[in-house]
C-alpha positions in Angstrom: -24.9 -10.0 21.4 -27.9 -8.7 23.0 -26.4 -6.9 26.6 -27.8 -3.6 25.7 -30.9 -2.8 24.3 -30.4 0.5 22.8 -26.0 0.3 22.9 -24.2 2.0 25.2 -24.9 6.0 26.2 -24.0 7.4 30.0 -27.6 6.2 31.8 -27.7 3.7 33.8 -31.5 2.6 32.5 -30.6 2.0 29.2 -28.6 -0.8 29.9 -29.6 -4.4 29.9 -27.1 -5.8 31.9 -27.3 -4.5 35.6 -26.1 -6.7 38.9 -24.6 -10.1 38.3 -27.4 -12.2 38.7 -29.2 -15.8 37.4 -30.0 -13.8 34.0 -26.6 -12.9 33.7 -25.3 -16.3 34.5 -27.1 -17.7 32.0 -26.5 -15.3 28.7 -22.9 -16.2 29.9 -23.2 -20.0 29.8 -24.7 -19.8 26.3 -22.2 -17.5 25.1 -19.5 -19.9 26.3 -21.2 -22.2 24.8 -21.0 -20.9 21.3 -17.3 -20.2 22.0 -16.9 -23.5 23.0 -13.2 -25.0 22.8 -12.9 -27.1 19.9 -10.0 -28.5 20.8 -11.4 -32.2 21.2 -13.5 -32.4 17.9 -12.6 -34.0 14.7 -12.8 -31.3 12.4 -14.1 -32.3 8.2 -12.2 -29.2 6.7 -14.0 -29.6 3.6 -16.8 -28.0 5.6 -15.0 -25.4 7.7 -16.4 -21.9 7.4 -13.2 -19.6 6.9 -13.4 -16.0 7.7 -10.7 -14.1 5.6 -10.9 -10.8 6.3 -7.8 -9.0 6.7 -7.1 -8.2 10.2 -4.8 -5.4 11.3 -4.8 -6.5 14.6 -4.3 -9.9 15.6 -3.6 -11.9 19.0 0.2 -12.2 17.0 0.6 -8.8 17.8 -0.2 -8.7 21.4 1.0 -11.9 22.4 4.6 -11.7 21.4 7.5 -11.0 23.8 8.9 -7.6 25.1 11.2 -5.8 22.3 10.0 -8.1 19.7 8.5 -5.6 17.4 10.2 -2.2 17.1 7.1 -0.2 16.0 3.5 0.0 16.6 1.3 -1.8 13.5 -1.5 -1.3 14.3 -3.7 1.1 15.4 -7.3 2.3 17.4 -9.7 1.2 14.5 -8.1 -2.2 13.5 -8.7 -3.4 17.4 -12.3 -2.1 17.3 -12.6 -4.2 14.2 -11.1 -7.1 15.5 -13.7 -6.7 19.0 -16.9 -5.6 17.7 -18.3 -9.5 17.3 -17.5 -9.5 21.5 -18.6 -6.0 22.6 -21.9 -4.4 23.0 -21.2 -1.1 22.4 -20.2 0.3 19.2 -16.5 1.2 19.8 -16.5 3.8 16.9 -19.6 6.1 17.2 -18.6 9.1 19.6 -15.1 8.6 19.3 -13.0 10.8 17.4 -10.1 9.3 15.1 -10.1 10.5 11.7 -10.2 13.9 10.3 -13.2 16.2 10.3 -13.8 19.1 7.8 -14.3 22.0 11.2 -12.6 24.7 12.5 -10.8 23.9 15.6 -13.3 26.2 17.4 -16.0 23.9 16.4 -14.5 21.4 16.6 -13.5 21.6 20.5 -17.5 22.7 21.1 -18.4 19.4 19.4 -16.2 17.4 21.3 -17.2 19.2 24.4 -21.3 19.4 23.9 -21.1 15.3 22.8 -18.7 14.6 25.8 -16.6 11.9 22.7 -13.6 10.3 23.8 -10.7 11.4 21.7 -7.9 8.8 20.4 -4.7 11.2 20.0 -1.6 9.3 18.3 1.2 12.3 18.5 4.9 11.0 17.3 3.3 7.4 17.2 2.5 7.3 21.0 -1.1 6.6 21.3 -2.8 8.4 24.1 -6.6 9.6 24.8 -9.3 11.6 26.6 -12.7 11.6 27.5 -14.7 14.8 28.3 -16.7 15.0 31.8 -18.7 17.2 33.3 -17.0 19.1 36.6 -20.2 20.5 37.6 -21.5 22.6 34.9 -18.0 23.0 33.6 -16.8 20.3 31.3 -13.3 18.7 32.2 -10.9 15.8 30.8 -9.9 12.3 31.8 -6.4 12.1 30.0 -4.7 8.7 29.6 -1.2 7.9 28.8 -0.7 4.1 28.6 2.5 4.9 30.1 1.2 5.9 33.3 -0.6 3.9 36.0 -2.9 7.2 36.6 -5.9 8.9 35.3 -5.5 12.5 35.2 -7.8 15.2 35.2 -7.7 18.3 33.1 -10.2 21.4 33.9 -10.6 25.1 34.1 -8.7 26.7 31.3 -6.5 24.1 31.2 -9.2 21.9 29.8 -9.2 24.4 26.6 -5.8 24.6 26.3 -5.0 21.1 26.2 -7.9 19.9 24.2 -6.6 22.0 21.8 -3.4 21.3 21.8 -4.4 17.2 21.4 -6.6 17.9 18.9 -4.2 20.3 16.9 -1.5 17.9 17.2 -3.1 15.3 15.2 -4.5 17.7 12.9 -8.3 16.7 13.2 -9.7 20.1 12.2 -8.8 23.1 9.9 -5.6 24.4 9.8 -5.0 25.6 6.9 -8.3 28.1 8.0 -5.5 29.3 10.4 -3.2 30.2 8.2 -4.8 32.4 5.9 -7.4 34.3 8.1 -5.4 35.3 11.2 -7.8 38.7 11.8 -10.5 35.6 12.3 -8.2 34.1 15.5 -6.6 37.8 16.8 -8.5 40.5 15.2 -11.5 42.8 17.4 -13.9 40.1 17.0 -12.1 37.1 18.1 -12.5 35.6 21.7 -10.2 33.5 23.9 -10.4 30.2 22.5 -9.4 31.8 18.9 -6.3 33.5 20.5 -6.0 30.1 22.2 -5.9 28.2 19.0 -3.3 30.9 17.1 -0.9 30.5 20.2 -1.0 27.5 19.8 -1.3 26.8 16.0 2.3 29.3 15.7 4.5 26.7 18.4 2.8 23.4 17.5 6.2 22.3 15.6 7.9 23.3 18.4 5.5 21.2 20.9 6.4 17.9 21.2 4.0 16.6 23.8 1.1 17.6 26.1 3.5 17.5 29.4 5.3 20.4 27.5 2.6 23.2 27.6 2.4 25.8 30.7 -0.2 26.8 32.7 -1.9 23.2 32.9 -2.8 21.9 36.4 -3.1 17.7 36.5 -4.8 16.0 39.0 -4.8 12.4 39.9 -8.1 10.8 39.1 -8.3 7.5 41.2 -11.2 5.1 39.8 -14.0 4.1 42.5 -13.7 0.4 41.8 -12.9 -2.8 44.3 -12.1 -5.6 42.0 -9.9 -6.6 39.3 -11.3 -6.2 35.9 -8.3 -6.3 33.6 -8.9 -2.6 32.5 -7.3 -2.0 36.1 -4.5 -2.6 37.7 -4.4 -6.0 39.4 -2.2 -4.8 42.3 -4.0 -1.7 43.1 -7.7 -1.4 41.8 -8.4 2.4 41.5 -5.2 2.8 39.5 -5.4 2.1 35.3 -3.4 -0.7 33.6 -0.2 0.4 31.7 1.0 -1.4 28.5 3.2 -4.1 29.3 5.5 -4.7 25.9 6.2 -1.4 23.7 4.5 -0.4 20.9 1.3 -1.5 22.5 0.1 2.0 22.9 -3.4 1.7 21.0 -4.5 -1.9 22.4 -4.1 0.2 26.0 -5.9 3.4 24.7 -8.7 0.7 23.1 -9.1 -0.6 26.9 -9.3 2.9 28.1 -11.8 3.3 25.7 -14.1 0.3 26.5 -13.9 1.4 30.3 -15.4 5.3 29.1 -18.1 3.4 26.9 -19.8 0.7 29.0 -18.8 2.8 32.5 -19.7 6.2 31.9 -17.3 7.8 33.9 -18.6 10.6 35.9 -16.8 12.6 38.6 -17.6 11.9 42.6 -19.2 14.5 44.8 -15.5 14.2 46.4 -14.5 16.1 43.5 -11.4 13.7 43.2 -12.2 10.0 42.3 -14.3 8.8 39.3 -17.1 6.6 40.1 -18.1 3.9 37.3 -20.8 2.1 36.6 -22.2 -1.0 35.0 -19.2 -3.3 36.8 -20.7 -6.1 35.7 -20.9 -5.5 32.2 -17.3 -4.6 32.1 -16.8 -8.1 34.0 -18.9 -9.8 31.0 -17.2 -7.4 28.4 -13.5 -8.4 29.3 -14.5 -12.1 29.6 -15.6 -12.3 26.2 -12.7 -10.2 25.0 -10.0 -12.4 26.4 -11.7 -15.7 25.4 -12.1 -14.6 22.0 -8.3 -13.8 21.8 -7.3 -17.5 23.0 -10.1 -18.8 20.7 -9.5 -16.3 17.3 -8.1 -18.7 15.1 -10.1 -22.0 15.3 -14.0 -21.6 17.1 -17.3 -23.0 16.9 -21.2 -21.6 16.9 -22.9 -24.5 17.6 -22.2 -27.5 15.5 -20.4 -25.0 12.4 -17.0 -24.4 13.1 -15.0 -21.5 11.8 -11.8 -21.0 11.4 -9.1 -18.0 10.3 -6.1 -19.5 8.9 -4.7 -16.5 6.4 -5.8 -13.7 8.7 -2.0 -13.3 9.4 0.8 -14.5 7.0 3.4 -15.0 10.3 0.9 -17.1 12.0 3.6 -20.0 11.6 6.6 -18.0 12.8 4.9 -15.6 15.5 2.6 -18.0 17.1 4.8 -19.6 19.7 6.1 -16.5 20.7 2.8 -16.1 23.1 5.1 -18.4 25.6 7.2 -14.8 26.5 4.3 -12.7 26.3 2.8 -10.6 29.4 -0.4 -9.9 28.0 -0.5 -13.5 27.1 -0.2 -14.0 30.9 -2.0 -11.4 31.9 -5.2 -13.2 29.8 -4.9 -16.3 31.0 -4.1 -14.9 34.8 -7.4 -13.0 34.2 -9.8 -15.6 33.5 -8.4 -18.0 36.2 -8.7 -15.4 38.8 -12.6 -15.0 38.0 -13.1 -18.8 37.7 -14.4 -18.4 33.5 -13.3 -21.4 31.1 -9.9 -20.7 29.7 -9.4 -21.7 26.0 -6.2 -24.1 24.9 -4.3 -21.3 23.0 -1.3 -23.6 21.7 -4.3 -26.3 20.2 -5.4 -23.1 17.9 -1.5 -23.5 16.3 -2.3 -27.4 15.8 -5.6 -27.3 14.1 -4.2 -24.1 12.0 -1.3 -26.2 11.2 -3.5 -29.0 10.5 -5.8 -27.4 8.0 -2.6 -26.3 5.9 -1.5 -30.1 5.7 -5.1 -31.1 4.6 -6.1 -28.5 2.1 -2.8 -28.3 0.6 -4.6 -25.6 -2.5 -5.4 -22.4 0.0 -6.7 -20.5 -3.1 -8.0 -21.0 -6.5 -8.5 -18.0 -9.3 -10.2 -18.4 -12.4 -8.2 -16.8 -15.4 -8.7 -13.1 -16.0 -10.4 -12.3 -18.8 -10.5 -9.7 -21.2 -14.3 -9.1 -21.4 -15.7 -6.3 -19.8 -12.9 -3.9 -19.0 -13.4 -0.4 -17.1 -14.4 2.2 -19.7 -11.5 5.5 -19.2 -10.9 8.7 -20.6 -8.0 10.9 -19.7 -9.4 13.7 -17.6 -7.7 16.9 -19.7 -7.3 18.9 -16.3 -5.6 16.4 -14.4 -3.5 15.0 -17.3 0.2 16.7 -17.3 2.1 17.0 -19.7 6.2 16.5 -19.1 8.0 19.8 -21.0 11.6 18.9 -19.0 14.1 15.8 -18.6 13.9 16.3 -14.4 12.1 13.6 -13.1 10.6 12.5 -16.8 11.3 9.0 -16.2 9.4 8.4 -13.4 6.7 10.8 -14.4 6.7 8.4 -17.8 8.0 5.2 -17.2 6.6 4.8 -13.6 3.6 6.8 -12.5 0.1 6.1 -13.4 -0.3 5.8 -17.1 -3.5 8.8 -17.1 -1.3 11.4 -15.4 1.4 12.3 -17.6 2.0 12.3 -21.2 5.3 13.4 -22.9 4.7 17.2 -24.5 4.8 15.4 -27.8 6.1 11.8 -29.2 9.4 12.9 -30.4 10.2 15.0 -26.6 9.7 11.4 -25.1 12.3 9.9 -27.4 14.6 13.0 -26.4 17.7 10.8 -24.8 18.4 13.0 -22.0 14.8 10.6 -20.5 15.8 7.7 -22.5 19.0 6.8 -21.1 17.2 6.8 -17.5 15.2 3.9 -18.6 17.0 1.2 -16.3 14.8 -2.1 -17.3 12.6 -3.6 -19.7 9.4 -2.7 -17.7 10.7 0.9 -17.6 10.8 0.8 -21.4 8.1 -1.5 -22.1 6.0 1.1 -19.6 7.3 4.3 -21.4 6.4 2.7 -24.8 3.0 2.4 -23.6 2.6 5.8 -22.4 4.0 6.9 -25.5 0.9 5.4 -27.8 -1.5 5.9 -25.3 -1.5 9.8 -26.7 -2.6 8.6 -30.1 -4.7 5.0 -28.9 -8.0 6.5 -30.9 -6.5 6.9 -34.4 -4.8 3.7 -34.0 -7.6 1.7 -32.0 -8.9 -0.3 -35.1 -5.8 -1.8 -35.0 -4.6 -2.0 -31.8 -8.0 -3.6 -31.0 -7.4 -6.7 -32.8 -4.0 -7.5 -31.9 -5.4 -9.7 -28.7 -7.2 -11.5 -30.7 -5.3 -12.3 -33.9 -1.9 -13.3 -31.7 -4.0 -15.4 -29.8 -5.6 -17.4 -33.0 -1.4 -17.0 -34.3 -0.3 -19.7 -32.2 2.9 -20.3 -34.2 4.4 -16.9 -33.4 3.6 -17.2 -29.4 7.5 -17.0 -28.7 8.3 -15.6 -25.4 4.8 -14.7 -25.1 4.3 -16.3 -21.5 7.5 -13.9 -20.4 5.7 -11.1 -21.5 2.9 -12.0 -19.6 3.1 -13.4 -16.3 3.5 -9.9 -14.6 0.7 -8.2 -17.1 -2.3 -8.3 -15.6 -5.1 -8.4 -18.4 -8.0 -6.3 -16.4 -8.7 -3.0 -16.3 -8.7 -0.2 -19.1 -8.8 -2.3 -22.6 -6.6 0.4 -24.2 -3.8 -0.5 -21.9 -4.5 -4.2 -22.8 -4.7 -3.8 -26.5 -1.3 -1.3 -26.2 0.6 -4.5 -23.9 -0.3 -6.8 -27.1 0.8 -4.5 -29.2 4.2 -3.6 -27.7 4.9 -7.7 -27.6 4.1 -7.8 -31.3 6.2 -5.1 -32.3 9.2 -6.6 -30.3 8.4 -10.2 -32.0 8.3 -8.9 -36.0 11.5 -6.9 -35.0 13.3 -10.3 -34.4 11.1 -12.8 -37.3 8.5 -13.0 -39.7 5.5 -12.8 -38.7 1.7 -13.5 -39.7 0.6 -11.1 -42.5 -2.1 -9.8 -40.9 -0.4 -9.0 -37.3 2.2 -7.3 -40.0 -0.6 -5.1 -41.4 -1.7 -4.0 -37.4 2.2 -2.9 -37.2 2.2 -0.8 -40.6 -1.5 0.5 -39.8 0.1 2.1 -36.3 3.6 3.2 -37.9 2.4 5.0 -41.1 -0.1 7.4 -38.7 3.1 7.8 -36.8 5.4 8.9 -38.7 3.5 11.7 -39.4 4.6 12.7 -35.5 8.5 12.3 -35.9 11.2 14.3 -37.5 14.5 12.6 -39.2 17.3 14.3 -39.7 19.0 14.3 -43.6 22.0 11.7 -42.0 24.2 13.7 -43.9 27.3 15.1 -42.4 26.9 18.1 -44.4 23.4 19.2 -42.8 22.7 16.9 -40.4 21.4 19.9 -38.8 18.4 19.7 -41.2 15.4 17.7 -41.0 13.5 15.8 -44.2 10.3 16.5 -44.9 7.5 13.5 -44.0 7.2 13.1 -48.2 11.0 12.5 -48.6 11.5 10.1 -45.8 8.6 8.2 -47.5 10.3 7.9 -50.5 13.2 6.9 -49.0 13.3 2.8 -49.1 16.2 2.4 -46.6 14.7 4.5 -43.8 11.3 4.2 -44.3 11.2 0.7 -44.7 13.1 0.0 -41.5 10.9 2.4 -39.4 7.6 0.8 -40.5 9.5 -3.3 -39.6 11.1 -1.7 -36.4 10.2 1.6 -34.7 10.0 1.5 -31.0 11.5 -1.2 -30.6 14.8 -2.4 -29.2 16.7 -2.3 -33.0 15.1 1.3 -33.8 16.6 2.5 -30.9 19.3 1.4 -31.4 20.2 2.6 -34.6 18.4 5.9 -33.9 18.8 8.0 -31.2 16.5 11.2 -30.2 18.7 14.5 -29.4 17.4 17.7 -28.4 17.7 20.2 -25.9 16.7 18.8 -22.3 13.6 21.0 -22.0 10.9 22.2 -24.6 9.2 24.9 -24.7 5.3 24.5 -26.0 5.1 28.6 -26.8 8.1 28.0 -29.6 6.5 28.3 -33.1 9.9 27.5 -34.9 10.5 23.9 -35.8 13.7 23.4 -36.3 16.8 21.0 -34.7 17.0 23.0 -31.3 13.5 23.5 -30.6 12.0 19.9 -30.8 13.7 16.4 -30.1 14.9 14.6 -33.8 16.0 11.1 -34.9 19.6 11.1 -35.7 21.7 7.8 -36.6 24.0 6.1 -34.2 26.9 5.9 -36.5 27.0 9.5 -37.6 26.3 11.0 -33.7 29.3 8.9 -32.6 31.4 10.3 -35.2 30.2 14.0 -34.7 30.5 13.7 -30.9 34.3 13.5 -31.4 34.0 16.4 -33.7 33.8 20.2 -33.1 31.6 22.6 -35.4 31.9 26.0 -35.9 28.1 25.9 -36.9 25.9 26.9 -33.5 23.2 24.2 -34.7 25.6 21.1 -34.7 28.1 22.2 -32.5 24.6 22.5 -29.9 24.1 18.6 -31.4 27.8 17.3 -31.2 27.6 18.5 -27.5 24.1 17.0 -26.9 26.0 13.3 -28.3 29.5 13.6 -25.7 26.2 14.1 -23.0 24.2 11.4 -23.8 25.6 8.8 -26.3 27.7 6.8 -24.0 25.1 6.3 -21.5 22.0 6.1 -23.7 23.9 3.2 -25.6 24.6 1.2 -22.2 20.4 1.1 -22.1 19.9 -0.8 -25.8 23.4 -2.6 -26.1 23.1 -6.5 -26.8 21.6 -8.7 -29.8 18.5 -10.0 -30.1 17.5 -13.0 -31.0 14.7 -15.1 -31.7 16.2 -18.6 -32.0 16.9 -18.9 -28.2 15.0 -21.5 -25.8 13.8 -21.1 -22.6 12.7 -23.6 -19.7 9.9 -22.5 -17.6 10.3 -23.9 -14.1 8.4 -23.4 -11.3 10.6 -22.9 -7.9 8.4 -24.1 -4.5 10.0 -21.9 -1.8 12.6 -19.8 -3.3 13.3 -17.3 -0.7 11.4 -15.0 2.0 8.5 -12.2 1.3 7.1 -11.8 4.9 8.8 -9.6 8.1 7.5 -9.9 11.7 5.1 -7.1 10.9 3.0 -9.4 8.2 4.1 -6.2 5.7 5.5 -7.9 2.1 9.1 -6.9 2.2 8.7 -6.4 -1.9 7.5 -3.0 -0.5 10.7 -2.1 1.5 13.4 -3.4 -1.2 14.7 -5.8 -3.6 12.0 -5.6 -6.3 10.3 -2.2 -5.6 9.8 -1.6 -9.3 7.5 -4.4 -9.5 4.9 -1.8 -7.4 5.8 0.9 -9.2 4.8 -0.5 -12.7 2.2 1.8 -14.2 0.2 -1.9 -15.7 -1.0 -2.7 -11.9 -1.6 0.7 -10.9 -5.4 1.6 -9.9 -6.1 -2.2 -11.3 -9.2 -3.7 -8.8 -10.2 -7.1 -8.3 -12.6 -8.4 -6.0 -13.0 -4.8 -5.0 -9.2 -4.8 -3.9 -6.3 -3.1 -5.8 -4.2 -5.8 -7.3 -1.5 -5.6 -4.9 -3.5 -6.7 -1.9 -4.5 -10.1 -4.2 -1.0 -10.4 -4.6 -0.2 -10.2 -1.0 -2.6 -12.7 0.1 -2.0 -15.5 -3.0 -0.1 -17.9 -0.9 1.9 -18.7 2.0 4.4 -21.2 2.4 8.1 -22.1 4.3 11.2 -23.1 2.5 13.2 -25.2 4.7 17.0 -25.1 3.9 19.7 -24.1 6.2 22.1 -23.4 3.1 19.4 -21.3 1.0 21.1 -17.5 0.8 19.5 -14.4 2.1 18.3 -13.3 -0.8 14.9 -13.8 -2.8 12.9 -13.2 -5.9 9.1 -12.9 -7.0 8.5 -13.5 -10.4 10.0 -14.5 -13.2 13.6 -14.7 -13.8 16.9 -16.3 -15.1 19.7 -17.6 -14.1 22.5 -16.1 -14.6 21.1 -12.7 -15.4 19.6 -10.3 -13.5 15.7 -9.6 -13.2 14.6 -7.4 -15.8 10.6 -8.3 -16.3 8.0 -6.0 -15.0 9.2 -7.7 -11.6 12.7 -6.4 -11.9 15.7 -4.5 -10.0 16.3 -1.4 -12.1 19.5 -3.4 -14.0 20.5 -0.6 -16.1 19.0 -2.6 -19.7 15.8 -2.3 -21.5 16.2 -5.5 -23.5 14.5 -8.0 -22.0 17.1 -10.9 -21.2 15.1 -13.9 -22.3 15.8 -12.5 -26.0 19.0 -11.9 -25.6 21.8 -14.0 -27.5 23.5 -16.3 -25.0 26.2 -19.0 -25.4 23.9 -22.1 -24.5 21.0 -20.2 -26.0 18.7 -21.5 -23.2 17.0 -19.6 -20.6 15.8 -20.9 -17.5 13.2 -18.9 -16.6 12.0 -19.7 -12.8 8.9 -18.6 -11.2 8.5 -18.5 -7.4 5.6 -17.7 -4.6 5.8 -16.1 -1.7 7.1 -17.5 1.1 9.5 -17.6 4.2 13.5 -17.6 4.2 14.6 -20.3 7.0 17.1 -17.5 8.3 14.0 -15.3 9.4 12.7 -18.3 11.3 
């Protein structure tokens, strides 16, 4: 829009738009007619333009009734997105709301020197300021959306409480504070430094600005004679307060559009504020209001656009506008100045309509595996885990390129093992695991993708495995997922030759990293050299058919003292983490040595057997079916503050999964894809108030990569069952009918 000719600074002569006049008139009856109500057209929606960006704020907010949300969701930058098609001025430049890298010193002269307005959010209460000149002095117009007044702020009251705003929200340096207090009290310092370290030593203690001493307010009445919804509509020099809570920082974004296009500036009373460019505000506001009652469904001309998945409660928020005061306030607004008031409620019906039409909302293609992100682990950000405390999550659920066990055999120690509470823990672990040796295995690693694929009679289960892996990203993690189902698959059948070559390839350089205990009750204590356990057929054998998998761990379990310590030379059986068998540690634990070394092991087995044996109990087999069904409906994702309730609850491991962390598509990280796939209602008054994502089974608890921790690592779906069938269901995200 073309108000301004060179945006929106504090002289009059650069504006565009001066008195209401025939040139106005006009740019207003075009712009109407580009926001024309399309409320009477027949609408092709084959040949609908949709705009799907994801709005913070959205008239769903605003337009809902007192009490309704218990928290703010949005905030100052999301409305200034959502405006910036309707107002001339850019709403961000001279406005400070994000961190900058200056002393607070600095800071307040830049502030001060630029006159910005300054968007303060202190224990979630949105408030602001903007900087004035009081003659040559500069002073503050403070706004709390909770008052009907402007206030003003100057002398050294003006310091003080700039500060204390700006310190409060932690826009500048702090940590500068902290560590060079000669620099804020010393011989060289000045009053606003002893300023800032007064007030940098009580800010804890500080809750809000109405708190601080020595700080005279004075009421700032605005020199205006009309109504121009900024204002208050029963008395016109007083500011409008927010209506509903947790509206804060639409009130503070009003505030802000009154400093921009009216350049404030204090009268020659020394009390009131004059304003300019009335007008423009009039225009300004117009256009705001119309394009709230005209967001979802508009036209430009002959194209119409609409925004259908802008907000996933648009089917259960929208009619709340009926109880809404800003909703009334809007429409009271536009009446009062004679402007064309949109059909709000005809938005819901076209919105609604364009869901029973297109039926598909989205289509993907199918990820591929070509051209994955190149990745090395960066050696000075990569830890590596020496203890038990906290090893799970640092190995099972954080980002695969942050941690790494100190060595393999530490990871298998079962003081971290029997924390592993599902299969994506495990599966996730496993993977970190042989990410620390991926080059010397990569040749065959590599080709596991590939040479399952081309295997198509040993698929089994593979589609379990794989709807929550998502094959883009780093092609190590890829070619590690394959391998870790293949691995699982030979431990339960025969498989293809060649996939069984991959498996001994991998095993054979691993056993080189392990150490096996002699079995032997008589020296248990006592490991066998690499060269022995290759000669031996019974252990040997089994560890190249089964290790890591669900039957290795079974029969094997790693003990060794909880912690390790990398500066320890000795190897020996209480320095590293060893393979013992389950048979003989269940018999020792019941036993007491008068040896140090397996009385230190017998203890380590009453610790840990019982509850590292609850992780891998149950058979596995490969002879059991499965149904895939998919499940239209099946339970509720969305709360009333459009946040995916998968964040707040039921299936919070499903986010913590190291396999979609730091994945991008489109630009996004998987998780916002995920958020936005679909959106549909499940009508059933008997449904129950609970809901799943994912795959799962009836009958058994989630366990997938989508699961509740359920205290198992075996993934269900192979697990022996009476009926030996599985019905595996897969659901979208969508509404429960309680919620609505």
């Amino acid at each position: 829009m073309s108000w301004f000719s060179t945006g929106m600074d504090t002289k009059k002569e650069e504006m565009s738009i001066q008195d209401e006049g025939s040139s106005l008139e006009k740019e207003e009856e075009m712009e109407l007619e580009n926001l024309a109500d399309v409320g009477n057209q027949d609408i092709d929606y084959d040949q609908v333009s949709l705009d799907c960006y994801p709005y913070t704020f959205t008239p769903l907010l605003l337009f809902s009734k007192e009490g309704y949300f218990d928290k703010g969701y949005s905030n100052y930058n999301a409305v200034a997105q959502f405006f910036q098609s309707v107002i001339p001025v850019n709403m961000l430049e001279n406005v400070l709301y994000d961190k900058k890298n200056m002393l607070y010193e600095e800071l307040l002269d830049y502030v001060t020197r630029k006159e910005m307005i300054v968007v303060c959010c202190i224990n979630a209460h949105f408030t602001a300021f903007q900087v004035i000149k009081e003659g040559r002095k500069p002073a503050l117009l403070h706004y709390d959306p909770l008052r009907s007044n402007l206030q003003r702020v100057s002398g050294d009251g003006f310091r003080t409480l700039a500060l204390f705003l700006l310190m409060k929200c932690n826009y500048g340096d702090s940590q500068h504070i902290q560590e060079n207090k000669d620099h804020y009290t010393g011989i060289g310092s000045n009053t606003t430094r002893r300023t800032i370290y007064q007030l940098w030593r009580k800010i804890n203690t500080i809750d809000s600005a109405s708190d601080l001493y020595g700080i005279s307010y004075k009421n700032a009445p605005l020199n205006i004679d009309r109504y121009l919804l900024i204002n208050d509509p029963l008395n016109y020099r007083c500011i409008s307060k927010q209506l509903t809570s947790n509206t804060c920082y639409f009130q503070t974004f009003l505030f802000a559009v009154l400093c921009k296009i009216c350049a404030p500036v204090l009268n020659n009373d020394g009390v009131s504020i004059d304003l300019e460019n009335l007008d423009a505000l009039k225009v300004t506001t117009v256009y705001m209001c119309q394009f709230m009652l005209r967001f979802f469904v508009y036209n430009e001309g002959e194209e119409v656009f609409m925004r259908p998945l802008t907000n996933s409660n648009f089917v259960i928020d929208f009619y709340r506008f009926g109880a809404s005061p800003y909703y009334k306030t809007v429409l009271n607004y536009l009446r009062t100045l004679k402007q064309d008031v949109p059909a709000y409620e005809l938005q819901y019906n076209r919105v609604m309509e364009y869901f029973w039409e297109t039926k598909c909302l989205h289509k993907y293609d199918n990820f591929l595996l070509d051209s994955a992100m190149s990745s090395s682990s960066n050696t000075k950000s990569l830890q590596r885990v020496f203890g038990s405390d906290d090893a799970v999550l640092k190995l099972a659920r954080a980002d695969y390129y942050k941690y790494r066990a100190a060595n393999l055999m530490f990871g298998f120690n079962a003081s971290i093992m029997h924390g592993l509470e599902s299969f994506y823990e495990f599966n996730a672990f496993r993977k970190n695991q042989l990410l620390m040796f991926y080059e010397e295995t990569k040749s065959a690693m590599h080709c596991c993708a590939d040479a399952i694929s081309k295997a198509k009679t040993n698929n089994k289960y593979l589609d379990y495995y794989f709807m929550p892996q998502f094959e883009v990203g780093q092609q190590e993690l890829v070619d590690i997922h394959y391998y870790t189902y293949l691995i699982d698959l030979f431990a339960m059948t025969d498989i293809n030759p060649e996939l069984k070559n991959y498996v001994y390839f991998v095993n054979e350089f691993l056993v080189d990293h392990i150490f096996f205990s002699t079995q032997k009750q008589t020296n248990y204590e006592k490991f066998v050299s690499i060269e022995e356990f290759k000669k031996s057929k019974r252990y040997f054998r089994f560890f190249l058919n089964k290790f890591m998998t669900v039957e290795f761990l079974t029969e094997f379990i790693g003990f060794g003292f909880a912690d390790i310590n990398p500066k320890e030379k000795e190897i020996n059986s209480l320095t590293q983490t060893v393979f013992y068998s389950h048979d003989l540690m269940r018999i020792q634990a019941n036993r007491q040595s008068f040896e140090f070394e397996k009385e230190c092991i017998n203890q380590m087995a009453r610790s840990n057997l019982r509850r590292y044996s609850r992780r891998f109990e149950g058979d596995q087999s490969i002879t059991g079916k499965y149904q895939v069904n998919i499940k239209i409906g099946f339970g509720y994702t969305y709360n009333k503050y459009n946040t995916l309730f998968h964040f707040l609850n039921v299936v919070k491991a499903y986010w913590n999964n190291p396999d979609i962390s730091n994945v991008q598509v489109f630009g996004k990280d998987i998780r916002v894809l995920l958020a936005i796939s679909c959106q549909k209602i499940f009508f059933q008054k008997d449904h129950p108030g609970y809901y799943y994502y994912g795959p799962f089974e009836n009958g058994y608890t989630l366990d997938l990569a989508v699961a509740s921790s359920v205290g198992n690592a075996i993934p269900s779906v192979t697990k022996a069952k009476h009926n030996s069938r599985s019905q595996l269901m897969i659901t979208d995200r969508v509404f429960e009918y309680d919620y609505l």
